[in-house]
C-alpha positions in Angstrom: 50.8 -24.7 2.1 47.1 -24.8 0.5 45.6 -21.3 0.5 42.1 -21.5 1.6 39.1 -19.8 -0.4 38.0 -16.2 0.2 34.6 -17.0 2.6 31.3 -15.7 0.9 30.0 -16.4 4.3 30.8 -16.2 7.8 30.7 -20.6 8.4 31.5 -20.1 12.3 28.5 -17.2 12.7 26.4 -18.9 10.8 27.1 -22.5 12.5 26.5 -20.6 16.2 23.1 -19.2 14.4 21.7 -22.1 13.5 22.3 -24.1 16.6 21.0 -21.2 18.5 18.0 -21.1 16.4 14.8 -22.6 17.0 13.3 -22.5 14.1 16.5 -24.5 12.2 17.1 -27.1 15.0 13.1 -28.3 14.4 13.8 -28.6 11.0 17.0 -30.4 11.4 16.5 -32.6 14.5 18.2 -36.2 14.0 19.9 -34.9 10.7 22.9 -36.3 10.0 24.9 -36.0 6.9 28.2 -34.3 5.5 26.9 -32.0 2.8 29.4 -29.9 0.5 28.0 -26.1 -0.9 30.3 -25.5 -4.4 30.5 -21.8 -4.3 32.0 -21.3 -7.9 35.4 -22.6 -7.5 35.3 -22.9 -3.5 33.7 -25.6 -1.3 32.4 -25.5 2.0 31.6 -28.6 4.2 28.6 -28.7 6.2 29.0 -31.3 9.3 25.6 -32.1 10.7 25.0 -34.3 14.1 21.9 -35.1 15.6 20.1 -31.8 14.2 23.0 -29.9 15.1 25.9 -28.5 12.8 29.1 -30.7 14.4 31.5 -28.0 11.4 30.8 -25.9 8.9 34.4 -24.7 6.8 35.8 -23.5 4.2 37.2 -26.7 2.3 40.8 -26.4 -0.2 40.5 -26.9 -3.7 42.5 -30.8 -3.3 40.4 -31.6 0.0 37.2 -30.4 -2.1 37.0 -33.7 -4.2 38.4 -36.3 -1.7 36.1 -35.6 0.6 33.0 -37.6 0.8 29.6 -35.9 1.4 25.7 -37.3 1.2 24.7 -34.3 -0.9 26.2 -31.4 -2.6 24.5 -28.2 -4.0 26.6 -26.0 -6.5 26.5 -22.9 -8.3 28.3 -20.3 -9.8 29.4 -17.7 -7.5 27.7 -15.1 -9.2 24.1 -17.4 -8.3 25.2 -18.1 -4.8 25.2 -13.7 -4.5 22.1 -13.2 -6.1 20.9 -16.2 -3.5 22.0 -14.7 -0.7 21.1 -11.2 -1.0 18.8 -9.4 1.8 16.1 -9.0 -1.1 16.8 -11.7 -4.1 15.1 -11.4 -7.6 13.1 -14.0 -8.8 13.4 -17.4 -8.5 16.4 -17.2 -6.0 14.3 -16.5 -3.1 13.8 -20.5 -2.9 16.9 -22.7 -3.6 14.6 -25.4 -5.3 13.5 -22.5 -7.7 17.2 -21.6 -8.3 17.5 -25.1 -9.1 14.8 -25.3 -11.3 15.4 -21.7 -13.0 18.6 -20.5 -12.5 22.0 -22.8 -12.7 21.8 -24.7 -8.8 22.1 -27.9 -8.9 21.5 -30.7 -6.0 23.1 -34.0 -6.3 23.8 -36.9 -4.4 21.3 -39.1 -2.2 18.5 -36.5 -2.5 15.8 -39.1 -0.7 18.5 -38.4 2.5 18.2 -34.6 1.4 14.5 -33.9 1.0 13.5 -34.5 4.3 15.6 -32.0 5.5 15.2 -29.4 2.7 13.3 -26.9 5.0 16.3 -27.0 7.3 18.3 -26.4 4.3 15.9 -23.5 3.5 16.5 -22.0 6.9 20.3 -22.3 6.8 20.0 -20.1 3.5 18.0 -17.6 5.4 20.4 -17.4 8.0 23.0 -17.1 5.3 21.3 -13.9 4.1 21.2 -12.7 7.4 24.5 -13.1 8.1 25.7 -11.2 5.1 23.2 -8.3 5.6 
């Protein structure tokens, strides 16, 4: 039996936040993609459907590179913290600025991405909130 990572995040709180939040399902309506977050050594798959997140789990270490997603943004675990506290420092208040200063990376079919990058934005925030 595959043991399943230790969640940085809540996936099901956050999934019920953002589909009960107004400000995410503008950002996100008609998105649809798989997209994969790599935590460190853990994955998590996010489901989107029509604007609204279909799953968002914890994925196992073998399922984590079978699994075929549009996009996948990855960082160490100690980046994803510093990302998702209340208050980060510098350049991890943004994910693009993470990406562009810090060691996040974004890759797969970003011109399917970018559109959506300010739901992405919110997700983060309600991330942060979730942890607080």
């Amino acid at each position: 039996m595959e043991v399943m990572p230790m969640a940085l995040f809540d996936t099901t709180a956050i999934a019920a936040a953002a589909n009960a939040d107004g400000e995410f399902q503008l950002a996100a309506r008609l998105w649809n993609t798989d997209l994969r977050f790599d935590v460190g050594d853990d994955s998590y798959l996010l489901r989107m459907r029509d604007g609204r997140i279909a799953e968002f789990a914890p994925l196992g270490a073998s399922a984590a590179s079978s699994v075929n997603t549009d996009a996948q943004i990855s960082a160490p675990l100690d980046d994803w913290q510093e990302l998702l506290k209340p208050v980060p420092k510098p350049f991890y208040q943004d994910l693009m600025a993470a990406v562009t200063r810090h060691n996040f990376k974004i890759e797969g079919d970003l011109t399917g991405f970018h559109p959506y990058y300010r739901a992405t934005c919110r997700l983060i925030e309600l991330m942060r909130q979730s942890r607080s």
